[in-house]
N, C-alpha and C positions, 0 to 999 in steps of 0.2 A: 816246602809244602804249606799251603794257607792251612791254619789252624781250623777254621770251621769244617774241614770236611775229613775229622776223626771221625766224629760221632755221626749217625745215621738222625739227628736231630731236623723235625717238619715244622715248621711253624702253625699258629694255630689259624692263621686263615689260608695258609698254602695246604693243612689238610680240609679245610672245607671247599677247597675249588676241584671242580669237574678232572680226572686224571688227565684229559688232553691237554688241559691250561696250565700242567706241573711242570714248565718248561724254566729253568735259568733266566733272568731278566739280565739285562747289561748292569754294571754296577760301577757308581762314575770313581775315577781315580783315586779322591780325597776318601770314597766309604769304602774300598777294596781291604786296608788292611785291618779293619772292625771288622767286617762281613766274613771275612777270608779265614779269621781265628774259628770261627764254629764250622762251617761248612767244610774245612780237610778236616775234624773230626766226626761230625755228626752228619752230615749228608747225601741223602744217598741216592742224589740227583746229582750228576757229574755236569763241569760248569762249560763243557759242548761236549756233541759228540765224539769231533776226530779225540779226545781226551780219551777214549776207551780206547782206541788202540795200543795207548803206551801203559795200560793198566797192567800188570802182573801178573800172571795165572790165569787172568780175565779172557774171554772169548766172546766174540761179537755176533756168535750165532748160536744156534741147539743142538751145534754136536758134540755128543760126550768126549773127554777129555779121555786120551789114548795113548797105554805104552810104547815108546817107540819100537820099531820092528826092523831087524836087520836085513830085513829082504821082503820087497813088494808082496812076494809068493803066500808070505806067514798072515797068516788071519792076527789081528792086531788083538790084544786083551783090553777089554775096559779099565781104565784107572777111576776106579770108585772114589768119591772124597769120604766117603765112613767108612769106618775100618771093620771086617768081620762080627756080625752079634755078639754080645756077650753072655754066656751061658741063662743067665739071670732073666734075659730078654727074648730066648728062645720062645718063641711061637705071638708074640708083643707084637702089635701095631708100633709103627715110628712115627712119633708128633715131632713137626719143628716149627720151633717157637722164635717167634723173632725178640729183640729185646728192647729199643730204642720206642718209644711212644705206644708199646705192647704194653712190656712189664715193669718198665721205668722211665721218668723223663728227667735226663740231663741239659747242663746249662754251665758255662763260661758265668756267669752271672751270681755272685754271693747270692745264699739262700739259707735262709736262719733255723729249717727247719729238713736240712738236709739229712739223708738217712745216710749218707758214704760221702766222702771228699777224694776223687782219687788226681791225683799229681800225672799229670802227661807233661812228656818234653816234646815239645814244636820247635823244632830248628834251633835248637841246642837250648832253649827257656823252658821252662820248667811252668806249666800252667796249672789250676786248682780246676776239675771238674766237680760241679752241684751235683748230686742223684737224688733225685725223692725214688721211691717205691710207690708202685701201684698200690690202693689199696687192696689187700686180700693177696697179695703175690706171695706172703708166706703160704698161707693153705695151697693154693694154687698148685706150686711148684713139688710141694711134699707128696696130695694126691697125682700128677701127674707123673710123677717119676713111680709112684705104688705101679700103676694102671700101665706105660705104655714108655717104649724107648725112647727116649726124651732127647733133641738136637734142638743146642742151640744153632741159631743158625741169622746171622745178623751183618748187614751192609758197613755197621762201622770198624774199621780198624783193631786189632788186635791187641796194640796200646793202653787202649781205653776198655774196649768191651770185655777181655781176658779179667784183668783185677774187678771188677764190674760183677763180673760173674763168679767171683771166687766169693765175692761178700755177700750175694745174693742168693747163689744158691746152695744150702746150710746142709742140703739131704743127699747131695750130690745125684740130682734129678736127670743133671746133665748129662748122658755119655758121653757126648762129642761135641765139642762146639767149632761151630767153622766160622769164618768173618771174609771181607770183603772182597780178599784172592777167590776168593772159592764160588762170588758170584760171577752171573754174566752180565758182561755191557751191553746192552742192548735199548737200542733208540733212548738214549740217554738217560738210561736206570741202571739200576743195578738189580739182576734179575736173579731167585734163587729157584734152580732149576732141578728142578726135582729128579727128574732121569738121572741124576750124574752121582746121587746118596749111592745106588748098589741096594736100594730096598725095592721091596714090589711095591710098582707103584700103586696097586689098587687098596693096600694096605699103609699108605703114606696119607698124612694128614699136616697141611700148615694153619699156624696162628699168627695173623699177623695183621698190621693195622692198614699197610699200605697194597691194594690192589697191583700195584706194577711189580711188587715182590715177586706176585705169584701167576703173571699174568700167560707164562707156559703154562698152567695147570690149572687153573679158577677151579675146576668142580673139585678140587682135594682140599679147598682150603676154607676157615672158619673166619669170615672176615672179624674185626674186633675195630671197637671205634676208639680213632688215634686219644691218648692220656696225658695232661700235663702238669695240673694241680688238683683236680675238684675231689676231695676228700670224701667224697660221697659217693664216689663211683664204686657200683659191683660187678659190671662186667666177670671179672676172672673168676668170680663167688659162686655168677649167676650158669658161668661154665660148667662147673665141676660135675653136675647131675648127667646134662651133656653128657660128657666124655667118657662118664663113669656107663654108661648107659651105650655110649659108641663101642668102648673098650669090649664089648660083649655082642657085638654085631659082627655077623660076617659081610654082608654087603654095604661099606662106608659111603657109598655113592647114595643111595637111597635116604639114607638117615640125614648126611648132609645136606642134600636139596630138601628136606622135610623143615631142617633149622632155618637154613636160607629165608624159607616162606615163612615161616611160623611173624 
């Protein structure tokens, strides 16, 4: 596996271009094995199409993922990727949070001010990944989990984003975190398809930095602008009243198209 495409990592002019221009370039021989280290961990732009079909778990279209059935006859059962509510979560709105250029931006690249160093093995070498934190993703994460069932729910690799997520989130905000099997391949993204959680979706809410994330469901989701160093940023801060303020809404549709505009 090329080591760049653990991490669900954008570069910062690849998130300022038009979504339709977010397409893979050719990349010539001699730069493939630099390029190739970030992108099989961080990206979560597959490097062509026909590549989704040989993806894992992945599905190339929006049909929910189905128990197999011993006979045509039997109505087939949905295979949910979240497991059952948890008592705690009972009658909760479900947020899911993406975590790559969201609530952290990692980096193959020494970084003197990193908040985690976590160790991935790529084809049997053992690499150092950078993490800064967003700023404010402690508050963030602690009111978020008070307020609503919390999924992580992120493009990269379970490798990386698994320990990522142990060290980041302190309050266990998290219920359930799913990674890159659990999205779909679709027109070369990786899509998180909100039908396939097992929640109502009118009560589902995404965070996330990247439009093609969420591009089955746009009116569920709270776009947020991609992160990679600027210490000043409040975004996740500027959320919380937000959410705090959603969490107590019955119709999510309304309040979100209210943000949208605002």
């Amino acid at each position: 596996m090329d080591s760049p495409s653990i991490i669900t990592q954008v570069s910062k002019e690849e998130a300022n271009r038009p979504l339709r221009e977010k397409s893979p370039l050719p990349i010539p021989n001699k730069k493939r094995r630099r390029c190739g280290l970030l992108r099989a961990i961080f990206c979560c732009i597959a490097k062509d199409q026909d590549d989704g079909d040989q993806i894992q778990g992945s599905s190339n279209n929006n049909t929910p993922l189905l128990v197999d059935c011993k006979n045509s006859s039997n109505k087939c059962a949905v295979k949910h990727l979240l497991p059952e509510v948890k008592p705690q979560d009972t009658g909760k709105k479900c947020v899911v949070i993406d975590l790559d250029e969201t609530l952290v931006h990692s980096s193959f690249k020494p970084v003197n001010n990193a908040d985690f160093i976590i160790p991935v093995e790529i084809d049997g070498t053992m690499h150092q990944v950078y993490v800064l934190k967003r700023p404010h993703v402690d508050e963030f994460l602690k009111r978020m989990g008070e307020l609503f069932e919390c999924v992580l729910f992120t493009a990269s690799l379970s490798k990386y984003a698994d320990p990522v997520a142990d060290l980041l989130d302190k309050w266990g905000a998290f219920r359930s975190r799913l990674f890159r099997e659990s999205c779909v391949f679709h027109r070369g993204n990786y899509v998180k398809d909100l039908s396939q959680l097992g929640r109502d979706i009118n009560k589902l809410i995404i965070v996330d930095n990247s439009p093609a994330s969420y591009i089955f469901h746009p009116n569920n989701a709270v776009p947020i602008a991609s992160w990679f160093d600027d210490t000043s940023d409040t975004e996740l801060l500027d959320l919380i009243p937000f959410f705090e303020r959603l969490s107590k809404e019955e119709d999510i549709y309304t309040i979100l198209q209210e943000h949208k505009s605002s």
